[in-house]
N, C-alpha and C positions, 0 to 999 in steps of 0.2 A: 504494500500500500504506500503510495506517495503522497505528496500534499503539493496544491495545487498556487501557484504562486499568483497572487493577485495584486501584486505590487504594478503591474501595468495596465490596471484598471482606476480610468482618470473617475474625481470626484462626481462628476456630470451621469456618467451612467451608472457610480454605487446608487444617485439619488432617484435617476430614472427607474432604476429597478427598486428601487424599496416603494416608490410610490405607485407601482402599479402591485408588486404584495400585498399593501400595505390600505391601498382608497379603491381601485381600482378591480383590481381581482375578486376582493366580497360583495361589491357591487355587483358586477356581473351575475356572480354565483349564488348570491343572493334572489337575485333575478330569474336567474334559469329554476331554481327552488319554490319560484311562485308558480313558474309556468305551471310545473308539475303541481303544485297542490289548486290548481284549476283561478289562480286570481291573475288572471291576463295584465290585466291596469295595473296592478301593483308590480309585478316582473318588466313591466316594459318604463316606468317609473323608474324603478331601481336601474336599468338600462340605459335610460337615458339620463339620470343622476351621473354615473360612471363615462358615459361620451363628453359630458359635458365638463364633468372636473378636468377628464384627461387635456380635453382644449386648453381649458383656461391652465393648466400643468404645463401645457406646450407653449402659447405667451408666452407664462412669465418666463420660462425657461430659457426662451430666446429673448427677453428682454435682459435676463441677468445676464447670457453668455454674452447679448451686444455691448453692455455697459463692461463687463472687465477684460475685456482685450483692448 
């Protein structure tokens, strides 16, 4: 067993990925959870809660990356 060096993994994608684990992925799955238990409105709800963080996630992300270079 080895271990996986993550020292060339820049700040920008640690935060991209925690915030799609983290807001993003239980929304969804959240969502697909209602599909199943038959509440349409609230699965597409939770759906599009999670499309829409992710945008405003993508802004601000390119507003911080514009401002520190």
């Amino acid at each position: 067993m080895t271990y996986v060096d993550i020292s060339t993994i820049s700040p920008q994608l640690f935060v991209t990925v925690l915030f799609f684990l983290l807001i993003v992925c239980p929304l969804v799955s959240l969502g697909i959870v209602r599909f199943f238990q038959q509440r349409v409105k609230q699965g597409l709800i939770y759906i599009a809660i999670a499309i829409v963080s992710y945008i405003v996630f993508l802004i601000v992300a390119d507003f911080v990356a514009k401002t520190w270079q």
